[in-house]
Backbone of each chain as ProteinMPNN parsed JSONL, in Angstrom:
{"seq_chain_A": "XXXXXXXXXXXXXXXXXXXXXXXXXXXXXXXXXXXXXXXXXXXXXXXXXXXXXXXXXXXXXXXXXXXXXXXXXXXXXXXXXXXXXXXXXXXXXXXXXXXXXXXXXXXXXX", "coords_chain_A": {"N_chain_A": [[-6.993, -12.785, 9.073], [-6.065, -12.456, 5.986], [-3.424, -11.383, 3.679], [-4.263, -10.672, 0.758], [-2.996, -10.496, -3.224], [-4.322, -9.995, -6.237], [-4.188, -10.259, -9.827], [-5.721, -9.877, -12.456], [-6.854, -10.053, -15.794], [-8.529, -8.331, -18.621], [-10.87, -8.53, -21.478], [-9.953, -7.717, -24.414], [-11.608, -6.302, -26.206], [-13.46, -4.742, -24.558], [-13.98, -0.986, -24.08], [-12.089, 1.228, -22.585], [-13.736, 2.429, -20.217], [-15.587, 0.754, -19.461], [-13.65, -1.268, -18.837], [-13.052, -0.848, -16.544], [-15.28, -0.22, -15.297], [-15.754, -2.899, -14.623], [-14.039, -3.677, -13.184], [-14.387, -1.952, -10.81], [-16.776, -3.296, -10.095], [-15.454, -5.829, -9.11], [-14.155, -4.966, -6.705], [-15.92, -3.834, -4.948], [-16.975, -5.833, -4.937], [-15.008, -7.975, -2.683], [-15.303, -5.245, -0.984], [-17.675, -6.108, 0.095], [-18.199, -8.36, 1.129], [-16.61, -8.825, 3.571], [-13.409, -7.636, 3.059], [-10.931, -6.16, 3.005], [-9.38, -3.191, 0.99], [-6.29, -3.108, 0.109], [-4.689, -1.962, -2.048], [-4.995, -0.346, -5.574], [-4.279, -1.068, -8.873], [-4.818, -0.203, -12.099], [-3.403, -1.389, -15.223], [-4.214, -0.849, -17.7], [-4.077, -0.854, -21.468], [-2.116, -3.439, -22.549], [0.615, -5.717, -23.893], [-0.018, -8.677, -24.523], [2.115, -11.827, -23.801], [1.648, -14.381, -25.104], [-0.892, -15.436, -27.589], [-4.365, -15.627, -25.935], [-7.132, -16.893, -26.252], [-7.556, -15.991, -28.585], [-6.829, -13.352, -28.867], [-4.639, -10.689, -28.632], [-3.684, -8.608, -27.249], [-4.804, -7.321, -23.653], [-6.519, -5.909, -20.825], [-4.626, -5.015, -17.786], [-5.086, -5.537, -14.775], [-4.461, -4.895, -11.21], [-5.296, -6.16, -7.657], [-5.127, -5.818, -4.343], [-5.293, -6.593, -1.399], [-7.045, -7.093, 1.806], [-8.192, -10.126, 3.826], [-10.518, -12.492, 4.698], [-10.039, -16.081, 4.802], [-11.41, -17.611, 3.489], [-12.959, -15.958, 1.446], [-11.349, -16.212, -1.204], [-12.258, -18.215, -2.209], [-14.823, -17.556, -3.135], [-14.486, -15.102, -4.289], [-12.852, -16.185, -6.74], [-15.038, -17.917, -8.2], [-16.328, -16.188, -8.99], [-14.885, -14.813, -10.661], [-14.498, -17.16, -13.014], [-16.857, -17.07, -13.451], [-17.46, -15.08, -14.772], [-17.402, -13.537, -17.943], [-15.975, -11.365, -19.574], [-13.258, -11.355, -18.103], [-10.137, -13.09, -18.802], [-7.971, -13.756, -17.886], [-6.984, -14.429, -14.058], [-4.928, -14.566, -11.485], [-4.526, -15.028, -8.185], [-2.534, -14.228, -5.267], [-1.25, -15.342, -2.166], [0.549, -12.61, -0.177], [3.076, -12.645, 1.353], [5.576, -12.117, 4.055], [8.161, -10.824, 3.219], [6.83, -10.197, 0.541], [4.904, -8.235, 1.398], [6.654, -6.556, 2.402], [8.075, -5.383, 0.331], [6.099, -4.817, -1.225], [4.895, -2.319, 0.136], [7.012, -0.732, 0.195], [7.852, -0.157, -3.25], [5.447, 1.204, -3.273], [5.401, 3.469, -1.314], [7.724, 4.228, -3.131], [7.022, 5.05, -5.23], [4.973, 7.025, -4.499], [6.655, 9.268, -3.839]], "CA_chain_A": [[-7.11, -11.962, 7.875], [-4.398, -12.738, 5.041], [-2.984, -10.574, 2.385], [-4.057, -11.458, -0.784], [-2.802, -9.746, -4.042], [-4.633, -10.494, -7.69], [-3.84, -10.087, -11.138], [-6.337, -10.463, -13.828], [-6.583, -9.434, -17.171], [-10.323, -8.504, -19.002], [-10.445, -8.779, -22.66], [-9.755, -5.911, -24.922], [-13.274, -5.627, -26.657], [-14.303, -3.905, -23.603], [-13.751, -0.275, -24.024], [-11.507, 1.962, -21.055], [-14.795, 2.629, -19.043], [-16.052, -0.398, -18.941], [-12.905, -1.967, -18.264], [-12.612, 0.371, -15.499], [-16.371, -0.315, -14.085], [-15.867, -4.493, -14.459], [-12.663, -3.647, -11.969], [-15.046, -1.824, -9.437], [-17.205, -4.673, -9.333], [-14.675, -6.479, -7.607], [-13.427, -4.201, -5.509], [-16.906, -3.988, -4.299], [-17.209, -7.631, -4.147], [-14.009, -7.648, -1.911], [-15.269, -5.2, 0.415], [-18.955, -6.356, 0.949], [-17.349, -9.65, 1.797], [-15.489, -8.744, 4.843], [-12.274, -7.914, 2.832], [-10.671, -4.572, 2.758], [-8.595, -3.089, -0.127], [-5.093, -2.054, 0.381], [-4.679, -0.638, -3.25], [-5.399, -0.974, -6.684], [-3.462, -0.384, -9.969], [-5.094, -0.341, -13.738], [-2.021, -1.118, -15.898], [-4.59, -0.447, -18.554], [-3.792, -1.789, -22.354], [-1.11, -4.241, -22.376], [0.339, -6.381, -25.163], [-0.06, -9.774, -23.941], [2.873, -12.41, -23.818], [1.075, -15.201, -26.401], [-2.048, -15.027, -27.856], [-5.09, -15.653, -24.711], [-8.828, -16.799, -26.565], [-7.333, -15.314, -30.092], [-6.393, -11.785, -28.427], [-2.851, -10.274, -27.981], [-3.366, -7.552, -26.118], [-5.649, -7.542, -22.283], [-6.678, -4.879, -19.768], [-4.427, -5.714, -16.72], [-5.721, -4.621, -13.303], [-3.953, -5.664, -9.794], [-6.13, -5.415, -6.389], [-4.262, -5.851, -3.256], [-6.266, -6.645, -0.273], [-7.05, -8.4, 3.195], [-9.345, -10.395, 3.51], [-10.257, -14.262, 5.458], [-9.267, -16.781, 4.226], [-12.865, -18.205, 2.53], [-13.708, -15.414, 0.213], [-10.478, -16.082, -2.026], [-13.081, -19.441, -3.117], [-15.866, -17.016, -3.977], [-14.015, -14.83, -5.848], [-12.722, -16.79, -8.086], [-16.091, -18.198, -8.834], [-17.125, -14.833, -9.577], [-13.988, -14.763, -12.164], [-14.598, -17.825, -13.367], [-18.355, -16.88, -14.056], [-17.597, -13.208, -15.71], [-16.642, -13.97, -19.067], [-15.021, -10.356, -19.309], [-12.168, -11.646, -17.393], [-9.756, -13.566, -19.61], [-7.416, -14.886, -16.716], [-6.469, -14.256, -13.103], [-3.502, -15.213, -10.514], [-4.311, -14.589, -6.779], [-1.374, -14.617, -4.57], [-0.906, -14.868, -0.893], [1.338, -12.25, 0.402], [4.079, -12.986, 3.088], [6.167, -10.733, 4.52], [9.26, -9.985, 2.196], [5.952, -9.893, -0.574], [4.476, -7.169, 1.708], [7.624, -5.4, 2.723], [8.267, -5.238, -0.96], [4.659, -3.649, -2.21], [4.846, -1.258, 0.417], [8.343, -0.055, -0.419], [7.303, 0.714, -4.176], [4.26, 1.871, -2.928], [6.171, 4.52, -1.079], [8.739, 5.421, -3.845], [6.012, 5.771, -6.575], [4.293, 8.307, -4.102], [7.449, 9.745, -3.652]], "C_chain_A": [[-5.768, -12.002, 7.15], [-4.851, -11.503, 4.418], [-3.37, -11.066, 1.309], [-3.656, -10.014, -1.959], [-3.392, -10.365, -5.256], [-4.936, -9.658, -8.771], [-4.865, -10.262, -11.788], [-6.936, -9.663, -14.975], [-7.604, -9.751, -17.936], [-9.675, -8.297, -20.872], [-10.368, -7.217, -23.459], [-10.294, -5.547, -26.281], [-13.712, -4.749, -25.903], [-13.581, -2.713, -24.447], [-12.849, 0.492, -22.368], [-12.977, 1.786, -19.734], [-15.341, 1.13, -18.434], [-14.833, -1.375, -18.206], [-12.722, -1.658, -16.575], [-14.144, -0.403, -14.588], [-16.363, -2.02, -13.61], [-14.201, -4.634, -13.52], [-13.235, -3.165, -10.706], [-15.842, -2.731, -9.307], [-17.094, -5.587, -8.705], [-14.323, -6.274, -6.992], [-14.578, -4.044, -4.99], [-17.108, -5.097, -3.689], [-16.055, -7.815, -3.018], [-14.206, -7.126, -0.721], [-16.817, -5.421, 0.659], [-18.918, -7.619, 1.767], [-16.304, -9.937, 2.861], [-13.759, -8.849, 3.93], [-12.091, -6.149, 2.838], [-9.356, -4.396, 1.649], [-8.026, -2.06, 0.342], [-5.221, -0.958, -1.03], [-4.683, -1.704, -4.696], [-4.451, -0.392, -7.786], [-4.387, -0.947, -10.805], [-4.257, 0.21, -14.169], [-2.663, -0.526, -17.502], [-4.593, -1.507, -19.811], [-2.765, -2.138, -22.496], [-0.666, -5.038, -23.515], [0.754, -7.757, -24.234], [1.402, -10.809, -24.406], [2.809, -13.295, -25.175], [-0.27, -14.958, -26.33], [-2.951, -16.097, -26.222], [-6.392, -15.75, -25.564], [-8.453, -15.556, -27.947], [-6.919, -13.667, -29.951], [-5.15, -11.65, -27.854], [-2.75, -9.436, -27.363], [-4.929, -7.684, -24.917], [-5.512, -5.764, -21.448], [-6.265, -5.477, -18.588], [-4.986, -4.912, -15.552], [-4.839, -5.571, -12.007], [-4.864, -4.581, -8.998], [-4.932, -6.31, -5.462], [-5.015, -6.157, -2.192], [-6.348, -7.504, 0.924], [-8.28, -8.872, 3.101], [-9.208, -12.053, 4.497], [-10.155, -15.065, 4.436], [-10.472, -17.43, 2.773], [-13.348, -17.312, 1.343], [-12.69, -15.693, -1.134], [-11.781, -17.233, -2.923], [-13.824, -18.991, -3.869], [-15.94, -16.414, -5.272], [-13.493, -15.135, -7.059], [-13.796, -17.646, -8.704], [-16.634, -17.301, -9.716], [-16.458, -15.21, -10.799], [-13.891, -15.38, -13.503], [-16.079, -17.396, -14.254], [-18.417, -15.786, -15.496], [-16.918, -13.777, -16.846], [-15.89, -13.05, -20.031], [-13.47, -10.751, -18.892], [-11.492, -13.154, -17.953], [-8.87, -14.378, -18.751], [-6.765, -13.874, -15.69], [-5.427, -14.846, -12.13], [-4.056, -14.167, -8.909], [-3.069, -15.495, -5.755], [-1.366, -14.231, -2.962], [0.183, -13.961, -0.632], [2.323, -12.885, 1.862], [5.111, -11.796, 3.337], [7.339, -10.261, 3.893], [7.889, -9.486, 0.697], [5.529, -7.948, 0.141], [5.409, -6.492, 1.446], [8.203, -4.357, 0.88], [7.352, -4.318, -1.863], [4.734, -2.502, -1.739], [6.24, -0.214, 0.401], [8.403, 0.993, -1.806], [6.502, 1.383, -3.757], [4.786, 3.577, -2.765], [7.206, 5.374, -1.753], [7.882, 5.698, -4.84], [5.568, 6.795, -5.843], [5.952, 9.311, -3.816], [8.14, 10.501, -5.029]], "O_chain_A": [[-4.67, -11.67, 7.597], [-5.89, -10.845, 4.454], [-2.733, -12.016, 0.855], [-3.914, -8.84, -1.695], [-2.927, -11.493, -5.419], [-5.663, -8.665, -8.783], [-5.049, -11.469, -11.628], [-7.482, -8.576, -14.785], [-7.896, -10.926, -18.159], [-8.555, -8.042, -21.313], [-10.648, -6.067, -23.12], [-9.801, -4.848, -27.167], [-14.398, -3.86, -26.407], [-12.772, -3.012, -25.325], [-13.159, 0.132, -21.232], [-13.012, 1.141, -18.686], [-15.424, 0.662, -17.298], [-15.046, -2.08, -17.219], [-12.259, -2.38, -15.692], [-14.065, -0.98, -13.504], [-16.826, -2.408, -12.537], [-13.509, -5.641, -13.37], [-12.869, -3.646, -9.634], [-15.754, -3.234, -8.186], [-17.888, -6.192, -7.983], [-13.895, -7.149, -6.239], [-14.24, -4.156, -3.812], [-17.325, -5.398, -2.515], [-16.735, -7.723, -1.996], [-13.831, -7.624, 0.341], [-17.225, -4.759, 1.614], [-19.494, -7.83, 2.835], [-15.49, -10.849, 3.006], [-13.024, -9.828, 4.062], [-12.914, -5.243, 2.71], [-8.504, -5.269, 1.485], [-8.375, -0.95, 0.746], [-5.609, 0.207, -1.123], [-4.522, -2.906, -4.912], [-3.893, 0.688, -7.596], [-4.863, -2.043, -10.511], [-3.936, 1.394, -14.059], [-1.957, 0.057, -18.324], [-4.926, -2.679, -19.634], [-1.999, -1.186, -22.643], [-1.571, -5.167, -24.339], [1.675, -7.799, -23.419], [1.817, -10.497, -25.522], [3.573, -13.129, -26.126], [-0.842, -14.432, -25.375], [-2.366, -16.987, -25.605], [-6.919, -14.645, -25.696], [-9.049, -14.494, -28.128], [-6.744, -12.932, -30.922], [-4.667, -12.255, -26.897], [-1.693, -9.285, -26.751], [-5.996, -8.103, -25.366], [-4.687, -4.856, -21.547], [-7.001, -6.321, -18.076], [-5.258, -3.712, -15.582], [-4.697, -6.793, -12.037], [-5.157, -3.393, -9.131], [-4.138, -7.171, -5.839], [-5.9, -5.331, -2.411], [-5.731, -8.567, 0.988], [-9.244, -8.359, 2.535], [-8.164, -12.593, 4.863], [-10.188, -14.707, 3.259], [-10.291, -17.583, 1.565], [-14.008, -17.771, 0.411], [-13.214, -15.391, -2.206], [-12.114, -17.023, -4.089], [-13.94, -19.411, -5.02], [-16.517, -16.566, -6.349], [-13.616, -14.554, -8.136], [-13.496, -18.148, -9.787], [-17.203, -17.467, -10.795], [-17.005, -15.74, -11.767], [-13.534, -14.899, -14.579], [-16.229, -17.442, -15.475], [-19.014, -15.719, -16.57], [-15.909, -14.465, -16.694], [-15.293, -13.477, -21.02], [-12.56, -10.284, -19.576], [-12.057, -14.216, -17.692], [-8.944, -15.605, -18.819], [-6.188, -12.84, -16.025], [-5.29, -16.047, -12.36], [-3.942, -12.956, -8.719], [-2.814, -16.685, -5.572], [-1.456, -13.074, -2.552], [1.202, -14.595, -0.908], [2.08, -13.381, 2.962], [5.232, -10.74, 2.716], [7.531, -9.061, 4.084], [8.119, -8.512, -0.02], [5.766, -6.867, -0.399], [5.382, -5.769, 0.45], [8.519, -3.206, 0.58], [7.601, -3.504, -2.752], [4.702, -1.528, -2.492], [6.207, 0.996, 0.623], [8.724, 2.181, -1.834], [6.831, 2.567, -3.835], [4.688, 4.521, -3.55], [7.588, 6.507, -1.461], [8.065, 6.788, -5.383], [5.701, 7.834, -6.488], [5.606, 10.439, -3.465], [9.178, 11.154, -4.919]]}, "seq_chain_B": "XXXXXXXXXXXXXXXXXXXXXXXXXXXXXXXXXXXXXXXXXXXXXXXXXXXXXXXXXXXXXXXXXXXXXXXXXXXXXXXXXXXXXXX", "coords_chain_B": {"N_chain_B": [[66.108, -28.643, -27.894], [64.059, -30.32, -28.844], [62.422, -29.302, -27.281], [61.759, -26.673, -27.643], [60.471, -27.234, -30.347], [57.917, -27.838, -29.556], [54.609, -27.527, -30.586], [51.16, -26.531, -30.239], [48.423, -27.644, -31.816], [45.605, -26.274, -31.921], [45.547, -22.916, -29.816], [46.198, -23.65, -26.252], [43.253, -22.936, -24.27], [43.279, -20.643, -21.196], [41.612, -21.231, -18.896], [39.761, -18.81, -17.312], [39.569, -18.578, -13.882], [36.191, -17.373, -12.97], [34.76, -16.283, -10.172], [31.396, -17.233, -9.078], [28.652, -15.809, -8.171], [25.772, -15.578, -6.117], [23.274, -13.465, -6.796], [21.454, -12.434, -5.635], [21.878, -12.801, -2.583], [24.122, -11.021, -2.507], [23.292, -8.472, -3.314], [21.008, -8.183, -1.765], [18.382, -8.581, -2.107], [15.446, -9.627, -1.032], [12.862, -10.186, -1.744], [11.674, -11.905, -5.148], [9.675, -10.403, -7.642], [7.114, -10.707, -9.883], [5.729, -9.475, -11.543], [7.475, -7.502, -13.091], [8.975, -7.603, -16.303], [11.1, -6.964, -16.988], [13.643, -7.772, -15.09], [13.208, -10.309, -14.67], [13.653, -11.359, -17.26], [16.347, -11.562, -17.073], [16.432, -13.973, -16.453], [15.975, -15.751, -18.048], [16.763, -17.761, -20.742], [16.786, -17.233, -24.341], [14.99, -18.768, -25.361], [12.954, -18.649, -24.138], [13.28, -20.704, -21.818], [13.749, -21.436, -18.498], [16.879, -20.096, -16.668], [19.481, -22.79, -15.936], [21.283, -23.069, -12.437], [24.08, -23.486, -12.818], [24.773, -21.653, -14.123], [23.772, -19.113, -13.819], [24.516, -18.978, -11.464], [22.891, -18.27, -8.62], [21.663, -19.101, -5.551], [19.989, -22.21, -4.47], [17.431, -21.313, -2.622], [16.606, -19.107, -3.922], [16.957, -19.428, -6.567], [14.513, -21.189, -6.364], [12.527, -19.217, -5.966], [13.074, -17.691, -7.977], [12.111, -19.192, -9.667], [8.985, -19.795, -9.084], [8.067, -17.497, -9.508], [8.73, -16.965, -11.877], [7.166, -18.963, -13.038], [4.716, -17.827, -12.346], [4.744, -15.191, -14.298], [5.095, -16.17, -16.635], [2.105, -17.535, -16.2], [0.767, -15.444, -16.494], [0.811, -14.2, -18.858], [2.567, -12.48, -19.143], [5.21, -13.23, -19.696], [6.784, -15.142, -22.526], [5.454, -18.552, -22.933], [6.941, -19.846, -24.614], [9.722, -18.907, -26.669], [11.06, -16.187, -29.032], [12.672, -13.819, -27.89], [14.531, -12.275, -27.012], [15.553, -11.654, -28.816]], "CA_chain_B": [[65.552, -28.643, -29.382], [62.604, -30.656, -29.248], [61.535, -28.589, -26.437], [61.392, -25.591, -28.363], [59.805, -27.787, -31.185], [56.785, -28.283, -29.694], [53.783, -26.161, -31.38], [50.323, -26.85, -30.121], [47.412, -27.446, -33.05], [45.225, -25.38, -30.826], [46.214, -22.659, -28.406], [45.722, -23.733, -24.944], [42.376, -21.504, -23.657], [43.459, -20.858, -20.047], [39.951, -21.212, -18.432], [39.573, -17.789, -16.151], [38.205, -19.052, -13.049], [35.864, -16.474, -12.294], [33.795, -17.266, -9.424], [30.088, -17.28, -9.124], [28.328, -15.191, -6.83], [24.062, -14.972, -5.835], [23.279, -11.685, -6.71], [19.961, -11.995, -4.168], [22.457, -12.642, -1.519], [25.019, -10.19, -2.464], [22.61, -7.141, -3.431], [19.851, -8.15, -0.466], [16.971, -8.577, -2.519], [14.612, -10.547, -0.378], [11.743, -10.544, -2.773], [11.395, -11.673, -6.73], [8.273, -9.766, -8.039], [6.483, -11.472, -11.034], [5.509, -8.734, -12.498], [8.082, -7.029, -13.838], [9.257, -8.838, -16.874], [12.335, -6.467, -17.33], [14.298, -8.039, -14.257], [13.003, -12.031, -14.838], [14.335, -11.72, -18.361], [17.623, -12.325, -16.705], [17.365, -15.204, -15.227], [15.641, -16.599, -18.794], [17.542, -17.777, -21.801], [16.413, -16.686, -25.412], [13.916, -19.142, -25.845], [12.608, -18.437, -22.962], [13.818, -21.52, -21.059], [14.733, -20.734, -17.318], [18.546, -20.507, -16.824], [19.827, -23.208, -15.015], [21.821, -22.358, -11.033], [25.125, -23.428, -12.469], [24.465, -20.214, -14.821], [23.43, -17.762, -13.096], [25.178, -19.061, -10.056], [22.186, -18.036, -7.177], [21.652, -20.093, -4.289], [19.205, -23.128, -3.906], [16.832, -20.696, -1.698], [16.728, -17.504, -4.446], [16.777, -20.269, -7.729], [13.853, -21.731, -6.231], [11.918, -17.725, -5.705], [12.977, -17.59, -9.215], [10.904, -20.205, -10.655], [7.363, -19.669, -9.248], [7.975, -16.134, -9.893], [8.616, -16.842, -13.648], [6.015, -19.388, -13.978], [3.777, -16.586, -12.266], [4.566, -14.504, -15.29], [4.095, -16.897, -17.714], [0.471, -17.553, -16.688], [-0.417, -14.235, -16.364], [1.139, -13.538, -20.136], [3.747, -10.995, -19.048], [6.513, -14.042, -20.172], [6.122, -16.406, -22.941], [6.105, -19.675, -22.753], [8.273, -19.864, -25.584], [9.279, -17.542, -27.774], [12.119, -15.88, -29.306], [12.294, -12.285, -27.367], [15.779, -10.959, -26.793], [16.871, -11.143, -30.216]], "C_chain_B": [[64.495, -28.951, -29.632], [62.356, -29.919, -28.469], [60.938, -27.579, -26.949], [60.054, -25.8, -29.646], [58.041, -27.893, -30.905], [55.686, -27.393, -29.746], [52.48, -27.027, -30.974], [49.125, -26.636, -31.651], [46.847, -26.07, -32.593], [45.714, -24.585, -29.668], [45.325, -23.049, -27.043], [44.763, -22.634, -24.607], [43.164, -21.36, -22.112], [41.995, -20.098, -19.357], [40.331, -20.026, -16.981], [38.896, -18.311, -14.889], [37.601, -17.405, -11.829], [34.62, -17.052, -10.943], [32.708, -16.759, -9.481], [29.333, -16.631, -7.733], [26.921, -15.165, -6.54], [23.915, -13.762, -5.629], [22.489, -11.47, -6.125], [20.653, -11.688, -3.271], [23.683, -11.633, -1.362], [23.872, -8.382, -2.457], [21.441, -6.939, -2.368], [18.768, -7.907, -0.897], [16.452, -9.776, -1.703], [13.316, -11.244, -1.572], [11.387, -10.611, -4.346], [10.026, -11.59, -7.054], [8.208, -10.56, -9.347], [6.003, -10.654, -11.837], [6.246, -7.772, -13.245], [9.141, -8.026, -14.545], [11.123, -8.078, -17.201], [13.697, -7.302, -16.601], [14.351, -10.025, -14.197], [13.868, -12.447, -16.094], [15.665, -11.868, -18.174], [18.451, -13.416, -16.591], [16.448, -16.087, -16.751], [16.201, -16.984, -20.064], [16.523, -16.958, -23.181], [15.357, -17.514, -25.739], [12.837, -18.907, -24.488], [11.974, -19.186, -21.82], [14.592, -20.675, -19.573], [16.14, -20.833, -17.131], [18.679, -21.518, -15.507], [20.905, -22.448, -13.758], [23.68, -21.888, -11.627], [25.508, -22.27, -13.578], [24.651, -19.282, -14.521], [23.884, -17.487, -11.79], [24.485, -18.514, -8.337], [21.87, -19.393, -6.659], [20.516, -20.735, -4.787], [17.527, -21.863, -3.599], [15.969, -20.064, -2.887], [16.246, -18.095, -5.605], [15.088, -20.43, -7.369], [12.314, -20.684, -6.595], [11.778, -17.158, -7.301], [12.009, -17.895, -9.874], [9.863, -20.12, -10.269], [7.486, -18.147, -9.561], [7.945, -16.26, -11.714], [7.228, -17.489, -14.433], [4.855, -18.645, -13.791], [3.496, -15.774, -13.747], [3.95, -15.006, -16.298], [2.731, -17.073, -18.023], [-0.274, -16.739, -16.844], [0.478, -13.476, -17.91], [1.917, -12.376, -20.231], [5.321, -11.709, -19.474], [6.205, -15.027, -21.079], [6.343, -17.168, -22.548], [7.242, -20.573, -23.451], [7.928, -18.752, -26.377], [11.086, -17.319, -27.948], [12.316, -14.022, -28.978], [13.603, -11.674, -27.767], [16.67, -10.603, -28.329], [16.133, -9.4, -30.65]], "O_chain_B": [[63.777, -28.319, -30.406], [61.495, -29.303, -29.098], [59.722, -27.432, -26.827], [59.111, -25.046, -29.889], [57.16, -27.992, -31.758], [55.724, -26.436, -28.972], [52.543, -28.217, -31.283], [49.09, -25.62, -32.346], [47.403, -24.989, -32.791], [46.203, -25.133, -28.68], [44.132, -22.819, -26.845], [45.187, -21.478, -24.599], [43.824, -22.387, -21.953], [41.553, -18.95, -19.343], [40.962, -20.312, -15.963], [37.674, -18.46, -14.894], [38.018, -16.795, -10.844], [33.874, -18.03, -10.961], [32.741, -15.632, -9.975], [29.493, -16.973, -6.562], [26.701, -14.035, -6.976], [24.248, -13.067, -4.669], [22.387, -10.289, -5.794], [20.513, -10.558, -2.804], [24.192, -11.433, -0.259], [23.908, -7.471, -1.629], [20.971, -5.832, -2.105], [18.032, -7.11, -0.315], [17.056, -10.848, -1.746], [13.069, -12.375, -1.988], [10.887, -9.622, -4.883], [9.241, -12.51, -6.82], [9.24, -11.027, -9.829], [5.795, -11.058, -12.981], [5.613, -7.165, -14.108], [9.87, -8.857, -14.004], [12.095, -8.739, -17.567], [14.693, -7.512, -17.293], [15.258, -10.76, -13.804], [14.583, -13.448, -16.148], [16.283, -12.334, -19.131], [19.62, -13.8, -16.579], [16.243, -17.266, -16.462], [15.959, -15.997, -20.758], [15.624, -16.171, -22.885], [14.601, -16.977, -26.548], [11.742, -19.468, -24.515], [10.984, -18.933, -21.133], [15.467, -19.813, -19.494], [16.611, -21.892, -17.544], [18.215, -21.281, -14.391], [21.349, -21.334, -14.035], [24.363, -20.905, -11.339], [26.708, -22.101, -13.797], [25.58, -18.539, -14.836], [23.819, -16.454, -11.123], [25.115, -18.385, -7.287], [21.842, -20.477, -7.241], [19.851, -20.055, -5.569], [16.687, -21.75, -4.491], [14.777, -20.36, -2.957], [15.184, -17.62, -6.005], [14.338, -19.787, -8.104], [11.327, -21.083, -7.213], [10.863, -16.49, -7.783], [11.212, -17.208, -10.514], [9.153, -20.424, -11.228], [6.413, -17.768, -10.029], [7.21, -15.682, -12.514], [6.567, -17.174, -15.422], [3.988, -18.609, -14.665], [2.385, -15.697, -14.271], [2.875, -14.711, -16.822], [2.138, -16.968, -19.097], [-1.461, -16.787, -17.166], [0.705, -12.266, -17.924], [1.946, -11.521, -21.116], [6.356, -11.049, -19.573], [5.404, -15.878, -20.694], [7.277, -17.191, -21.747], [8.008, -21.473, -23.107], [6.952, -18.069, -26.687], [12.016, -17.892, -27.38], [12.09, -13.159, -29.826], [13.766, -10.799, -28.617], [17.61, -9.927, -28.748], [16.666, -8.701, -31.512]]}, "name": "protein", "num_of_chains": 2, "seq": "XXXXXXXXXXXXXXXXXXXXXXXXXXXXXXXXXXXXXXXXXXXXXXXXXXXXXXXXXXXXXXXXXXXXXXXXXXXXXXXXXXXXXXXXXXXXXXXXXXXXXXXXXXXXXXXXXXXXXXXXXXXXXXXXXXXXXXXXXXXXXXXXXXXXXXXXXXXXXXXXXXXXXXXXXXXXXXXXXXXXXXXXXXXXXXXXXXXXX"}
């Protein structure tokens, strides 16, 4: 069971809610798939770097999670499929990555 | 007489040699995060070209942590790929 962490950023036609419910859909997908979710952030509305499919600003979301090694393939099919979802980055964690999330982790709750 | 005489066009700069230090390895950051663009914009010039080592003076190791971390940003639109930011 790896770490994975992913980024991806839905377009910003959606409205808040929806952005919000097309973020639990993968966190569902995640854990019906033998993965479990450390934690989640919605950064919300963002102004994007360069324009992305004629839009400058995105809804970013990061999920955090464990998971084997095979579902990382699925989900990005999913991502690929949803045409909500403007672009993603999944990243293996390693252990200065971890030691690092759970550090903030701990001073934001702090 | 001539000694005194002699007047440079230009004054001599006298080049400071300051030395160069890896601020990963001095401050003990283990890990460069990709998502915060506040802390990458450091290590990126104004067009937002990565700075070369003999620049910024970090190690091989830390340089290297740099660069998928930046191009991280880039693809996920938190860095341009060019652009003119810091002005």
């Amino acid at each position: 069971m790896n770490r994975y962490e992913t980024v991806f950023i839905l377009t910003p036609v959606l409205s808040e809610e929806q952005a919000k419910e097309a973020v639990k859909v993968y966190e569902d997908f995640v854990k019906k798939n033998g993965g479990k979710l450390k934690h989640n952030e919605f950064w919300g509305l963002k102004k994007l770097a360069y324009q992305i499919q004629k839009k400058s600003t995105g809804f970013y979301s990061l999920m955090e999670y464990e998971a084997p090694g095979d579902l990382i393939q699925k989900l990005e099919v999913e991502f690929k499929r949803d045409e909500r979802i403007m672009r993603f980055l999944t990243v293996k964690m390693e252990k200065h990555h971890i030691a690092f999330a759970e550090k903030t982790r701990a001073a934001a709750k702090a | 007489m001539a000694q005194s005489d002699i007047r440079y066009l230009t004054p001599i700069s006298i080049e400071i040699k300051k030395d160069k230090y890896c601020r990963f390895l001095k401050s003990g950051i283990k890990y460069v995060d990709y998502k915060n663009p506040d802390f990458l914009i450091k290590f990126v010039n104004e067009q937002g070209k990565l700075l070369p080592r003999r620049v910024t003076g970090t190690s091989q190791k830390y340089q290297k942590r740099v660069n998928k971390a930046v191009k991280r940003a880039r693809h996920l639109a938190i860095l341009p790929y060019v652009g003119d930011m810091l002005r």
